[in-house]
C-alpha positions in Angstrom: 0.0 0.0 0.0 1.0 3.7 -1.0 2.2 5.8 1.8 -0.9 7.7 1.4 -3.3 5.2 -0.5 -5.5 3.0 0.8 -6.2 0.7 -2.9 -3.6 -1.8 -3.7 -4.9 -1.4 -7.3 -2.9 2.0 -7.2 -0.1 1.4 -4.4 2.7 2.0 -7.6 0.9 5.4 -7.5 1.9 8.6 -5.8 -0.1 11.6 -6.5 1.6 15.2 -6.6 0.8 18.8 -4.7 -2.9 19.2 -4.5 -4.1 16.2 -6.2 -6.9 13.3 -4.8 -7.1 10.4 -6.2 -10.9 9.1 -6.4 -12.9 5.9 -7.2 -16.0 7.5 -8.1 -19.3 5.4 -7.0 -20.7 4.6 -10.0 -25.1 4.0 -10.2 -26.5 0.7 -10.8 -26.9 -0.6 -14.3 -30.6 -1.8 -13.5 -33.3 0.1 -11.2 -35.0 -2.5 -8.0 -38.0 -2.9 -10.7 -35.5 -4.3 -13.1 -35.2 -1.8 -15.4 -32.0 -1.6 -17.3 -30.5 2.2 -17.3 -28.7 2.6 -21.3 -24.8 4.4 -20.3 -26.3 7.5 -21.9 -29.4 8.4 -19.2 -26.6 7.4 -16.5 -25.7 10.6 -14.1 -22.0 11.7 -13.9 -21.1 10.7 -10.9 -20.3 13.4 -8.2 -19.1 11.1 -5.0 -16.5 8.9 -4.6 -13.9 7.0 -2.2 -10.8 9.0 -2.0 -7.9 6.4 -2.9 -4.7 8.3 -2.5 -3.7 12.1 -1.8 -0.8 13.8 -1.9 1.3 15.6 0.3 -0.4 18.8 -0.6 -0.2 22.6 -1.7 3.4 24.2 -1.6 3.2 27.4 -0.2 5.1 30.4 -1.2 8.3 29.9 1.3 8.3 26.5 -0.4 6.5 24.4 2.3 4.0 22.0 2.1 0.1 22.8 3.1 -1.1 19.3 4.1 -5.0 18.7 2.4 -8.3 19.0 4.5 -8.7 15.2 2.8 -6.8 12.0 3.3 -7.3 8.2 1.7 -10.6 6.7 3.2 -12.5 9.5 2.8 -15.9 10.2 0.9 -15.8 13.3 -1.4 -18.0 15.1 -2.8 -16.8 16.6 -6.0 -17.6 18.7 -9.1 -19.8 17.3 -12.0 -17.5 17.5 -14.8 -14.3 17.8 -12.4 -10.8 16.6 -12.7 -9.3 13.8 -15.3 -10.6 10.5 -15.7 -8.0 7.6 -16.1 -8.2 3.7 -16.4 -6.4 1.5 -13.9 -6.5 -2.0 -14.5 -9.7 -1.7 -16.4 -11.3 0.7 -13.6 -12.2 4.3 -13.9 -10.5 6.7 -11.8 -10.4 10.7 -11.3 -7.8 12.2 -10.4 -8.9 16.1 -8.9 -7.3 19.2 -7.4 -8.6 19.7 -3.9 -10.0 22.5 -4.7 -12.3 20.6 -6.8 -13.9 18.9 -3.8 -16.5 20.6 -2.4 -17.3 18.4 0.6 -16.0 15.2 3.0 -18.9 13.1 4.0 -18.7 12.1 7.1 -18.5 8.3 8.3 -22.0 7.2 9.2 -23.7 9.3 6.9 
């Protein structure tokens, strides 16, 4: 596991400055009636389980600003935010903390 990951998936990973690493929860493919929801009528996902963060924002003396947001998290996150990557076949996101716009808390 990655210093500051949590997925072994992405352990080889280390993410730079500001940036979060996300597995975004994706919707079901068919609705408890049994529908099946077509990729195109699906929502854009705007939460998802923080995988790995990095060390954070440098600051102008050149020191490090640690992020309000560590691995284990749940964000949640702009609609059309950040860059989408594959990782063994699963979609990732990776984001700028400014991005997120909330931590949900555990329990919720």
């Amino acid at each position: 596991m990655g210093k500051r990951g949590i997925d072994e998936k992405v352990s080889s990973m280390r993410m730079l400055g500001d940036r979060v690493l996300i597995k975004p929860i994706l919707e079901n493919d068919v609705t408890p009636g049994g529908i099946i929801i077509p990729d195109v009528a699906k929502e854009v996902p705007v939460m998802g389980n923080v995988v790995a963060v990095g060390p954070g924002r440098v600051q102008e003396d050149g020191s490090y600003r640690k992020l309000e947001i560590d691995a284990g998290d749940r964000a949640i996150y702009g609609k059309y935010s950040g860059t989408k990557i594959m990782i063994q076949d699963e979609e990732y996101l990776i984001v700028r903390e400014p991005e997120i716009f909330a931590i949900v808390e555990k329990g919720e």
